[in-house]
N, CA, C and O atoms as CSV, one atom per row, in Angstrom:
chain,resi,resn,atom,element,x,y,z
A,1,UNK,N,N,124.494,89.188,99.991
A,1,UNK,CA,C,123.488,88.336,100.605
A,1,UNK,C,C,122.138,89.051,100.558
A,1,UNK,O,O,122.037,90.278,100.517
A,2,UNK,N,N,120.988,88.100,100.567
A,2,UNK,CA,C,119.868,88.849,100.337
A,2,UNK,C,C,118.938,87.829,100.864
A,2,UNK,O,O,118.922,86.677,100.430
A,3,UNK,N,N,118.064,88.314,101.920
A,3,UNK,CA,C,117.196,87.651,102.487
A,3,UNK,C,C,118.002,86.288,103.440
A,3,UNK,O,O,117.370,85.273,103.735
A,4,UNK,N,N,119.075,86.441,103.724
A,4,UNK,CA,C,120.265,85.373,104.759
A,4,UNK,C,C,120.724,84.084,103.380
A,4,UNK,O,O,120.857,82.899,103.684
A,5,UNK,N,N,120.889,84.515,102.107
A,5,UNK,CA,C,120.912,84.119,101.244
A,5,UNK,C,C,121.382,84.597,99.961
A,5,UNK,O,O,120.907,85.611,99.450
A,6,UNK,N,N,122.309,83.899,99.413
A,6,UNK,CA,C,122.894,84.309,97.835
A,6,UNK,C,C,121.481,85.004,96.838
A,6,UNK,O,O,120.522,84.347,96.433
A,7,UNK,N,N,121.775,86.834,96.570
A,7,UNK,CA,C,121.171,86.924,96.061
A,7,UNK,C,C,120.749,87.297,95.043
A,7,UNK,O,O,121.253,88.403,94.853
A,8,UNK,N,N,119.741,86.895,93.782
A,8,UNK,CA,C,119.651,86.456,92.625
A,8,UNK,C,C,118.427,87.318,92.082
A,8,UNK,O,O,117.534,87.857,92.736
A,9,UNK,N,N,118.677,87.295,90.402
A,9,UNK,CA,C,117.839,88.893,90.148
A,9,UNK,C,C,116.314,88.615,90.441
A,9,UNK,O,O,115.603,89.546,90.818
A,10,UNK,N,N,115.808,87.357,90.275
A,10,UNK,CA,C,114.246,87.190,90.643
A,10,UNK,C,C,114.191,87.955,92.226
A,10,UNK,O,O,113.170,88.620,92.404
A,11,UNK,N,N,115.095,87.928,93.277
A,11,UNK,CA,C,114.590,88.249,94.550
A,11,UNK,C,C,114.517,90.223,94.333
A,11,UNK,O,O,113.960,91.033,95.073
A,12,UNK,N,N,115.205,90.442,93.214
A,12,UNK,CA,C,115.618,91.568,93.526
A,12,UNK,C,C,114.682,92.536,92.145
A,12,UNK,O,O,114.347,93.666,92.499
A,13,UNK,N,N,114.401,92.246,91.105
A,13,UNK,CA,C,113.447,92.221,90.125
A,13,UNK,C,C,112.643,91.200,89.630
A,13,UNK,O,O,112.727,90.707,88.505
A,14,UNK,N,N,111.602,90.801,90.800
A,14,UNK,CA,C,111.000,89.956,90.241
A,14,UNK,C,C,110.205,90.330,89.133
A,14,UNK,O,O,109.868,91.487,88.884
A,15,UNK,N,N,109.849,89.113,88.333
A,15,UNK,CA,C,109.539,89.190,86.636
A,15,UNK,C,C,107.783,89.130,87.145
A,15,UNK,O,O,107.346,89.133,88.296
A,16,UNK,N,N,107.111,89.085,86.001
A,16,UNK,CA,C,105.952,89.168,85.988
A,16,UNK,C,C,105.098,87.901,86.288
A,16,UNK,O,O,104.035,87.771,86.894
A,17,UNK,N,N,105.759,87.181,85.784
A,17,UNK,CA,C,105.230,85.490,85.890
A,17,UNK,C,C,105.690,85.150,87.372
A,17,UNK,O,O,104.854,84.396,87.869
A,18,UNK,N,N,106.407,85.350,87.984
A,18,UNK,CA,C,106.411,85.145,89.570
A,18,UNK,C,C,105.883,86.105,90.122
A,18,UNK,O,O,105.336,85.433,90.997
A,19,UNK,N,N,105.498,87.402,90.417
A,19,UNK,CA,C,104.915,87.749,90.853
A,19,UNK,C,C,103.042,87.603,90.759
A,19,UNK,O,O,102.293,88.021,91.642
A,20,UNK,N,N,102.531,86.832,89.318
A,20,UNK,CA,C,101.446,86.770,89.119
A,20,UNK,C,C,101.232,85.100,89.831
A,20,UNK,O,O,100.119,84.840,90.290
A,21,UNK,N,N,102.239,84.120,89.883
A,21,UNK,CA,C,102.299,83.248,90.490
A,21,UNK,C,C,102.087,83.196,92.009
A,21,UNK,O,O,101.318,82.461,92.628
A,22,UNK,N,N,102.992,84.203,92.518
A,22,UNK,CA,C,103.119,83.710,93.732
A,22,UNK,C,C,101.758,84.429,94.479
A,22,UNK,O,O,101.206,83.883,95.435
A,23,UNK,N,N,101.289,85.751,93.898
A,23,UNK,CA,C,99.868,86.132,94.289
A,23,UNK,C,C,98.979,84.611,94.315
A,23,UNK,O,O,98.608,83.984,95.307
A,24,UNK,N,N,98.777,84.256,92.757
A,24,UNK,CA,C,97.699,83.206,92.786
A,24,UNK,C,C,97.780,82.210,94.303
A,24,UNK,O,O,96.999,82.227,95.255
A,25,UNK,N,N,99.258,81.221,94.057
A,25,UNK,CA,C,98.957,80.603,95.223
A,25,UNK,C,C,98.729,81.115,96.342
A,25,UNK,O,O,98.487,80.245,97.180
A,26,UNK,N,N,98.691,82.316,96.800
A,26,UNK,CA,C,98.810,82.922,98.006
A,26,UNK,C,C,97.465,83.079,98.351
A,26,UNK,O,O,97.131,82.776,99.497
A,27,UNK,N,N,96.330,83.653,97.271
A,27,UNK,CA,C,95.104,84.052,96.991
A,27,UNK,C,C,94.341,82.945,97.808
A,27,UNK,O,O,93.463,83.043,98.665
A,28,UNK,N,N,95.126,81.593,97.117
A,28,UNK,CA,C,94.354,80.261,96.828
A,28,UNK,C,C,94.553,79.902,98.408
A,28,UNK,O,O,93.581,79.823,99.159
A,29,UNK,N,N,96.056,79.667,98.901
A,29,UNK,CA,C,95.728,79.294,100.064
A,29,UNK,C,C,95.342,79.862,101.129
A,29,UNK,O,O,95.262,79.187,102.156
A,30,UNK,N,N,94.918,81.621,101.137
A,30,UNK,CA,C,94.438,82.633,102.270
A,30,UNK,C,C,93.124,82.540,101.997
A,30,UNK,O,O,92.577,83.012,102.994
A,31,UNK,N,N,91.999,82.088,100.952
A,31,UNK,CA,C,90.801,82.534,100.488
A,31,UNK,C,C,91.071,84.141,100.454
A,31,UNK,O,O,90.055,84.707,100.859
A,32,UNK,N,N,92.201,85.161,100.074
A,32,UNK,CA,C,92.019,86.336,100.182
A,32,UNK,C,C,90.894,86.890,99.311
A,32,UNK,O,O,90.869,86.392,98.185
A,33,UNK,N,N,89.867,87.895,99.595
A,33,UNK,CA,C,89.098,88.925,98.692
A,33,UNK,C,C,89.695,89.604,98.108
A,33,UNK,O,O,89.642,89.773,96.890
A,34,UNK,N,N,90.439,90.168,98.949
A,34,UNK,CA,C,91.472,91.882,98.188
A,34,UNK,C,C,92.726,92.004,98.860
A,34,UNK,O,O,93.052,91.812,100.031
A,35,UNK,N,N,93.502,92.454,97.599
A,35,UNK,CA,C,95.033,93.099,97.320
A,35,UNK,C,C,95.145,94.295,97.527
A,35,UNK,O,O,94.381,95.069,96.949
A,36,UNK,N,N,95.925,94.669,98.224
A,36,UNK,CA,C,96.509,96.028,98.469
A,36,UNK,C,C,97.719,96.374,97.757
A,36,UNK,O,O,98.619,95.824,98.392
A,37,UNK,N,N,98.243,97.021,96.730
A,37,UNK,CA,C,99.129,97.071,95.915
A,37,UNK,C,C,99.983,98.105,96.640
A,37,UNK,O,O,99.412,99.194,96.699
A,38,UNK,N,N,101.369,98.072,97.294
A,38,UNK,CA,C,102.169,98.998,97.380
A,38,UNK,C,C,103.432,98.822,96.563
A,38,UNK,O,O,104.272,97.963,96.829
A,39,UNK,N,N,103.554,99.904,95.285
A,39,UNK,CA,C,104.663,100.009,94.718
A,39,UNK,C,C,104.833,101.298,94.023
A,39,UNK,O,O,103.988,102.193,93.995
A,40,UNK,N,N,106.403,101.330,93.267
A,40,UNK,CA,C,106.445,102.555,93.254
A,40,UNK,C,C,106.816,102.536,91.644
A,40,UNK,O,O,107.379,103.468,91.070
A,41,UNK,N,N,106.397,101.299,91.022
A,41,UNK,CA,C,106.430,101.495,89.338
A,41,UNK,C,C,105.019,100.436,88.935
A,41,UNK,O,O,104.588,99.371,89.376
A,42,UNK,N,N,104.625,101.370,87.886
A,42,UNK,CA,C,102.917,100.844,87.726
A,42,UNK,C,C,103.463,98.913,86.260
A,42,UNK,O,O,102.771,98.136,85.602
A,43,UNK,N,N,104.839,99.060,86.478
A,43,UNK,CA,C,105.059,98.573,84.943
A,43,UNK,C,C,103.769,96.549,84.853
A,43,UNK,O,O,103.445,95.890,83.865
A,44,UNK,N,N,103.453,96.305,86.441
A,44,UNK,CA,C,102.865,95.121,85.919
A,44,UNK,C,C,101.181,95.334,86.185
A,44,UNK,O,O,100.290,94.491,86.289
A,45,UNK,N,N,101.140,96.911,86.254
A,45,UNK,CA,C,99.593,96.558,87.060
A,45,UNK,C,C,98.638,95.911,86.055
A,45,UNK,O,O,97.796,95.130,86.497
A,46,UNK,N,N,98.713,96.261,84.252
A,46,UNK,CA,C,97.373,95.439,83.610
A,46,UNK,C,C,98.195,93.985,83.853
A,46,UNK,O,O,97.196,93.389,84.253
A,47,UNK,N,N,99.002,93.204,83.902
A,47,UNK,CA,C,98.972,91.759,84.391
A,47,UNK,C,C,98.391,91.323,85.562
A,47,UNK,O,O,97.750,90.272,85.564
A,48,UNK,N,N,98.595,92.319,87.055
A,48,UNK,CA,C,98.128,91.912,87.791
A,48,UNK,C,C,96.527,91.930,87.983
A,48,UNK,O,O,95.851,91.111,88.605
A,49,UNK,N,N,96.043,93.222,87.197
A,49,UNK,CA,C,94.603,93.194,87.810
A,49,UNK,C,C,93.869,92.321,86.479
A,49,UNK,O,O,92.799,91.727,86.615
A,50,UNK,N,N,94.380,92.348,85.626
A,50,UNK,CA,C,93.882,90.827,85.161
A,50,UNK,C,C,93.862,89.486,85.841
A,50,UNK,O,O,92.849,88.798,85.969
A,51,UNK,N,N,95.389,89.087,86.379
A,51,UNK,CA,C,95.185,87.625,87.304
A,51,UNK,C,C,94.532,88.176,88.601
A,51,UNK,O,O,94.687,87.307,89.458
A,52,UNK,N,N,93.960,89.097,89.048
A,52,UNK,CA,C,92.945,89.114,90.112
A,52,UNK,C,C,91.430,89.323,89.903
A,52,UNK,O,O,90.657,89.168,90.848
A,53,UNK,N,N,90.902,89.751,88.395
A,53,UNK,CA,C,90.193,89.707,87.878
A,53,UNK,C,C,89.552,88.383,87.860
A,53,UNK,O,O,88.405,88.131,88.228
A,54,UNK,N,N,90.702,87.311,87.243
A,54,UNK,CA,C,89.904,85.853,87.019
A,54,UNK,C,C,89.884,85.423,88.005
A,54,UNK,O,O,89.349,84.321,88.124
A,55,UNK,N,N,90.652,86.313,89.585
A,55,UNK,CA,C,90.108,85.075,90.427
A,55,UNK,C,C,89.330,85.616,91.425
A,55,UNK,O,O,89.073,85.266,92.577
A,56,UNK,N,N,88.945,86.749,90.580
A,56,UNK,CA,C,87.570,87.243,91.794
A,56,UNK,C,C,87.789,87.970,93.254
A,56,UNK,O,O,87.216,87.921,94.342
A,57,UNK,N,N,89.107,88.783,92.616
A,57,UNK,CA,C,89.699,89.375,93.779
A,57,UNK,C,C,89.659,91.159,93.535
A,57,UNK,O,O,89.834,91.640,92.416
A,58,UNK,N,N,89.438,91.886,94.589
A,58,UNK,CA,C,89.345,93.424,94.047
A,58,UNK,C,C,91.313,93.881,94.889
A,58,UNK,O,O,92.050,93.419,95.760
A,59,UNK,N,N,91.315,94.591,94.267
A,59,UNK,CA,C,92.838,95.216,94.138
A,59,UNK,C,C,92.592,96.651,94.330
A,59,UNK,O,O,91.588,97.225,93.911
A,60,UNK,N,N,93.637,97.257,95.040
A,60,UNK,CA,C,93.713,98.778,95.975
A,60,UNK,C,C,94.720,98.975,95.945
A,60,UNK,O,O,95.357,97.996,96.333
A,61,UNK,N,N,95.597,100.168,95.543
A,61,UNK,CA,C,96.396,101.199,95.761
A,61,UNK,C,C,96.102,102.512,95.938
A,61,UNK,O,O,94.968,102.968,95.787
A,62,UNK,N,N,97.136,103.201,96.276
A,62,UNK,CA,C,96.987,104.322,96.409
A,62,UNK,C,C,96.960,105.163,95.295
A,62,UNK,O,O,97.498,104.645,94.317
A,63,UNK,N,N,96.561,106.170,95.127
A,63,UNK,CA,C,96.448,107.023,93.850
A,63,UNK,C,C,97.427,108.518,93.680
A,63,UNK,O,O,97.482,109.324,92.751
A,64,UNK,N,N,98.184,108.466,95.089
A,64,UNK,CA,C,98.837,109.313,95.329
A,64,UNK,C,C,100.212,109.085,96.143
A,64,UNK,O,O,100.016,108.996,97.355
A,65,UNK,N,N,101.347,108.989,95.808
A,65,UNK,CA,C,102.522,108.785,96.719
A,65,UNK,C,C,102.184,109.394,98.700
A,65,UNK,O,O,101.968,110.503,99.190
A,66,UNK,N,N,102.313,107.872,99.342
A,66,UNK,CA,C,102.356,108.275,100.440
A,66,UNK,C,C,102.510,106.988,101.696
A,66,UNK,O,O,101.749,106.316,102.393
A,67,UNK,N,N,104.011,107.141,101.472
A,67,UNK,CA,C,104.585,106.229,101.875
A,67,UNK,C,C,104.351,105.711,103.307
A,67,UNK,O,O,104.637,104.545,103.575
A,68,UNK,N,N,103.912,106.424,104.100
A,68,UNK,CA,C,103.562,106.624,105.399
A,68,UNK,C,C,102.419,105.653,105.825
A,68,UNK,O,O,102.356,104.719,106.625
A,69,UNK,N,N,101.472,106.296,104.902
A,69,UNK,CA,C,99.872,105.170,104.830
A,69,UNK,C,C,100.482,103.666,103.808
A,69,UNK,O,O,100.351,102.489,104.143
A,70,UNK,N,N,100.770,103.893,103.251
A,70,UNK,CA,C,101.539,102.305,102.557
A,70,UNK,C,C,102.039,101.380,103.725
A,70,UNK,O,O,101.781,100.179,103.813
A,71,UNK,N,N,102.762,102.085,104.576
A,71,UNK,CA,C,103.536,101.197,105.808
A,71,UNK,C,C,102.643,101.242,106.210
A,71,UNK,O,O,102.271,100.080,106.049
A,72,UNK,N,N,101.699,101.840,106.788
A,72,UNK,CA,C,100.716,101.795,108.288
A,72,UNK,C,C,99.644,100.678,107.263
A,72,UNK,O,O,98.738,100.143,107.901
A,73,UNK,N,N,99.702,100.447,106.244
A,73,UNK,CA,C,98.214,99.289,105.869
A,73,UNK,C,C,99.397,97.896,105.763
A,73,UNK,O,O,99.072,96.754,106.090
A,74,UNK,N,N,100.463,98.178,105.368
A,74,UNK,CA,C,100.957,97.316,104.799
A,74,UNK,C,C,101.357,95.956,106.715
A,74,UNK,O,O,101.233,94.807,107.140
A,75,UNK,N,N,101.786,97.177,107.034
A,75,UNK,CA,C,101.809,96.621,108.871
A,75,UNK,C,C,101.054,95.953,109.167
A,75,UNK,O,O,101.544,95.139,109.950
A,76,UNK,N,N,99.389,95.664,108.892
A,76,UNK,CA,C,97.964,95.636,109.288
A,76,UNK,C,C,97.766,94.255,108.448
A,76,UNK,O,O,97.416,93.161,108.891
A,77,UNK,N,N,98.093,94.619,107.091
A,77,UNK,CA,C,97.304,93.283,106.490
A,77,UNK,C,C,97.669,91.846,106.804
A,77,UNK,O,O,98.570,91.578,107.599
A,78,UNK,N,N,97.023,91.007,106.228
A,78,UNK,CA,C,96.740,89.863,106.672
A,78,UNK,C,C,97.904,89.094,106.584
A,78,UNK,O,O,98.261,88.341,107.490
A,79,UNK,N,N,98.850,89.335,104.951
A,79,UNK,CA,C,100.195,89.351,104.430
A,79,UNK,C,C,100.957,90.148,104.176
A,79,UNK,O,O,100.608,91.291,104.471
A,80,UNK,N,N,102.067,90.015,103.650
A,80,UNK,CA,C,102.909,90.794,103.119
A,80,UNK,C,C,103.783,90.320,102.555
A,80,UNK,O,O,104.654,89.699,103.165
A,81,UNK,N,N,103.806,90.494,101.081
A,81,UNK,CA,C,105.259,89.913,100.212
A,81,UNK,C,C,105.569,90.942,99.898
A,81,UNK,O,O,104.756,91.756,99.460
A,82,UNK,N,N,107.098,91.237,100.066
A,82,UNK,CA,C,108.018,92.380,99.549
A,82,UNK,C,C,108.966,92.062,99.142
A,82,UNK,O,O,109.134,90.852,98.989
A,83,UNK,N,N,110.351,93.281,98.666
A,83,UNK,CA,C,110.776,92.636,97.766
A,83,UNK,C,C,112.481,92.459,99.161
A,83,UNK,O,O,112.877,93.056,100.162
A,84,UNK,N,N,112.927,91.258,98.300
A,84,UNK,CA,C,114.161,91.062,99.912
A,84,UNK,C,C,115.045,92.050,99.987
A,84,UNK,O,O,115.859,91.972,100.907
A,85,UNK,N,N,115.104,92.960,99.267
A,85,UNK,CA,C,116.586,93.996,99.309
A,85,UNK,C,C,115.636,95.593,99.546
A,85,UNK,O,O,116.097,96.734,99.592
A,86,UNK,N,N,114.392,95.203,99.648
A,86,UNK,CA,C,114.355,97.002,99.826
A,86,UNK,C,C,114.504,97.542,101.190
A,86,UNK,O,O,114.229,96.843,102.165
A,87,UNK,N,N,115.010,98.991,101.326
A,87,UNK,CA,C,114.543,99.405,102.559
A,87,UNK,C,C,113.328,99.654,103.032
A,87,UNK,O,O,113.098,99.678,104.241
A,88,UNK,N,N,112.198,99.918,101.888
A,88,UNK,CA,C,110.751,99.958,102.405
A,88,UNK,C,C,109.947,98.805,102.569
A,88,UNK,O,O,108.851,98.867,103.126
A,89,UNK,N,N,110.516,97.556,102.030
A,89,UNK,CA,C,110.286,96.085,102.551
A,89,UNK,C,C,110.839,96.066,103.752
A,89,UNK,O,O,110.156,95.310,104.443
A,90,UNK,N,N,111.769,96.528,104.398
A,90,UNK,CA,C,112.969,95.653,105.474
A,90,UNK,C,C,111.699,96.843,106.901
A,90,UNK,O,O,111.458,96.550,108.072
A,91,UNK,N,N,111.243,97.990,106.164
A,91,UNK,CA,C,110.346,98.813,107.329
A,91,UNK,C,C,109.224,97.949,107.836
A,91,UNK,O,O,108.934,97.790,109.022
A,92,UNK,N,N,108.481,97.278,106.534
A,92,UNK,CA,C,107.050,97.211,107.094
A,92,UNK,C,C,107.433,95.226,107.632
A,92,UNK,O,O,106.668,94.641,108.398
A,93,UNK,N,N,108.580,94.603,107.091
A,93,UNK,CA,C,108.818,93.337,107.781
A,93,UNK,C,C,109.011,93.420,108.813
A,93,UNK,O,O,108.631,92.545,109.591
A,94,UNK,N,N,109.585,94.358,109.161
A,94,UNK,CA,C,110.214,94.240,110.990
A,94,UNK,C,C,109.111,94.655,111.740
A,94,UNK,O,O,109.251,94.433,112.943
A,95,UNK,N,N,107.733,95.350,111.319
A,95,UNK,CA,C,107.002,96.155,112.413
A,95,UNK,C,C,106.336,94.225,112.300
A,95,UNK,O,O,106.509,93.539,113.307
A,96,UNK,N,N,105.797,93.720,111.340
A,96,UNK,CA,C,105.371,92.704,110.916
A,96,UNK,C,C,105.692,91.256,111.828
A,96,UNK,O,O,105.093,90.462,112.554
A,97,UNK,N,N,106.730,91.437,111.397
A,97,UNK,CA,C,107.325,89.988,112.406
A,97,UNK,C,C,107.696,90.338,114.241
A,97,UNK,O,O,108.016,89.604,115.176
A,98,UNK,N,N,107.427,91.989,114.098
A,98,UNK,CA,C,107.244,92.120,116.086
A,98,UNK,C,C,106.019,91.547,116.014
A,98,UNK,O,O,106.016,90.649,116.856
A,99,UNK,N,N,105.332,91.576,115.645
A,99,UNK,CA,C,103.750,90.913,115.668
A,99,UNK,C,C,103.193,89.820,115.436
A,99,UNK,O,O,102.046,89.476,115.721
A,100,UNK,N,N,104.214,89.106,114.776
A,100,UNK,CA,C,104.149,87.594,114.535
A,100,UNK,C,C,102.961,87.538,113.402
A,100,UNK,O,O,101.982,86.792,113.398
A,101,UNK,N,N,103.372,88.661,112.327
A,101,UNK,CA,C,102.166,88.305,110.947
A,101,UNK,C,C,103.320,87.891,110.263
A,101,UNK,O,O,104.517,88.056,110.493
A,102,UNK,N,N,102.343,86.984,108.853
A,102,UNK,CA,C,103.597,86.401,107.778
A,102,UNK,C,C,104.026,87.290,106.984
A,102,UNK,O,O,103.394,88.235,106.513
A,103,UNK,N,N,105.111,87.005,106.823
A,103,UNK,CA,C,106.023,87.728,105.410
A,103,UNK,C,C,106.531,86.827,104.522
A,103,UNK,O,O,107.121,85.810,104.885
A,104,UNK,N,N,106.307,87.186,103.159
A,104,UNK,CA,C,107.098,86.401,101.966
A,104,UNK,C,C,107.721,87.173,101.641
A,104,UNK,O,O,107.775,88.175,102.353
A,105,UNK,N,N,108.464,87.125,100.488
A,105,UNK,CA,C,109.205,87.954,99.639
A,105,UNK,C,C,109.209,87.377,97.909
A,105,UNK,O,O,109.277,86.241,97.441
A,106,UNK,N,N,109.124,88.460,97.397
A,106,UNK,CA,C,108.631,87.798,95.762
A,106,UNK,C,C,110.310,87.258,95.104
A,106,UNK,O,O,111.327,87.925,95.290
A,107,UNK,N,N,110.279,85.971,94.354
A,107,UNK,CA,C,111.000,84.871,94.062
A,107,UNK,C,C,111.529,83.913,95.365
A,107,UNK,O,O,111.958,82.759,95.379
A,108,UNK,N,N,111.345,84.739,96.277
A,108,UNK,CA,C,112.362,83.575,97.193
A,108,UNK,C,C,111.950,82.673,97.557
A,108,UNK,O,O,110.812,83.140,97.516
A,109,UNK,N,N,111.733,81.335,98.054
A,109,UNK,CA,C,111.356,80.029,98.516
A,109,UNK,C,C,112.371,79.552,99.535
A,109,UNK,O,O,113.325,78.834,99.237
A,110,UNK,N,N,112.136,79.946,100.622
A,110,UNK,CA,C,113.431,79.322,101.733
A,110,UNK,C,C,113.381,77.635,101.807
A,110,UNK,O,O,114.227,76.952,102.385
A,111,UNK,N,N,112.390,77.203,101.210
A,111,UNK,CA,C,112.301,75.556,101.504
A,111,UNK,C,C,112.754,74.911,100.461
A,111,UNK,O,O,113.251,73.785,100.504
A,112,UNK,N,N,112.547,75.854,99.087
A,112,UNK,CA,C,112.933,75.361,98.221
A,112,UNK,C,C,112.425,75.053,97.519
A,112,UNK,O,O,113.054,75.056,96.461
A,113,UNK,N,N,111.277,74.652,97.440
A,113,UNK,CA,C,110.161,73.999,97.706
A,113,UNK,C,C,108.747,74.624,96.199
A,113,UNK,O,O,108.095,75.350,96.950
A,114,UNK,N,N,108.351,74.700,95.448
A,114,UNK,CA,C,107.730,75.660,94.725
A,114,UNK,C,C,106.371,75.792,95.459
A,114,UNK,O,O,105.261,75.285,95.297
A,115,UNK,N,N,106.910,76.679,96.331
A,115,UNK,CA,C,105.123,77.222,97.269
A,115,UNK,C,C,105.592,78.060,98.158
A,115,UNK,O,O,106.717,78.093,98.657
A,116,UNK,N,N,104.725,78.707,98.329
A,116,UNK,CA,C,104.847,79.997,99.046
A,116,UNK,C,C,105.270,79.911,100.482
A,116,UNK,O,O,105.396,80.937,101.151
C-alpha cells in the first residue's frame, strides 16, 4: 500500500512528464513565484528549470546535502509534493499536516480526477 492505496511505479518513480505536469498546474493554480527543489538525484533538473523558465518561475535548491534545512524549508512552504513511499516525504508531511498546510504527492490523484 502506498499513500492508503495500491501502489504503482508513477507514485513511487515518478517520470518526468508528471512531475513537469503536476508543477505546472500547481504553479497555475497557487500564482507561485518560486520552487524550492528538495531531492537527492539531479536526473530531471534541465526539464524542470526549463518548465519553470517558461512560466516565469525562479527555482532553489540546495548546493550542498543537508537534509535538516531541506525539512525545516520544506515544513514552511506554501506546498509540498513528495514522493508517497519516502521516509523523508512521510518527515516533512506529518510536521505539515500538524499545521494544516497542503500536501500532494507526485502521480497520485486521490479523486481521480486529473488535477492536483
Amino acid at each position: 500500500m502506498c499513500c492508503r492505496v495500491p501502489c504503482v511505479t508513477d507514485y513511487v518513480y515518478a517520470d518526468v512528464d508528471t512531475v513537469t505536469r503536476q508543477l505546472t498546474k500547481l504553479i497555475h493554480r497557487t500564482k507561485a513565484k518560486s520552487v524550492f527543489l528538495a531531492r537527492d538525484s539531479q536526473r530531471y533538473d534541465s526539464d524542470i528549470a526549463a518548465t519553470l523558465k517558461k512560466l516565469s518561475v525562479s527555482y532553489h535548491w540546495l548546493t550542498e546535502d543537508d537534509p535538516h534545512l531541506d525539512l525545516a524549508i520544506l515544513g514552511q512552504s506554501d506546498h509540498f509534493i513528495g514522493n508517497c513511499i519516502s521516509t523523508f516525504s512521510a518527515f516533512a508531511t506529518r510536521e505539515r499536516r500538524a499545521k494544516q498546510l497542503p500536501v500532494s504527492f507526485w502521480g497520485f490523484n486521490p479523486s481521480g480526477k486529473d488535477e492536483l
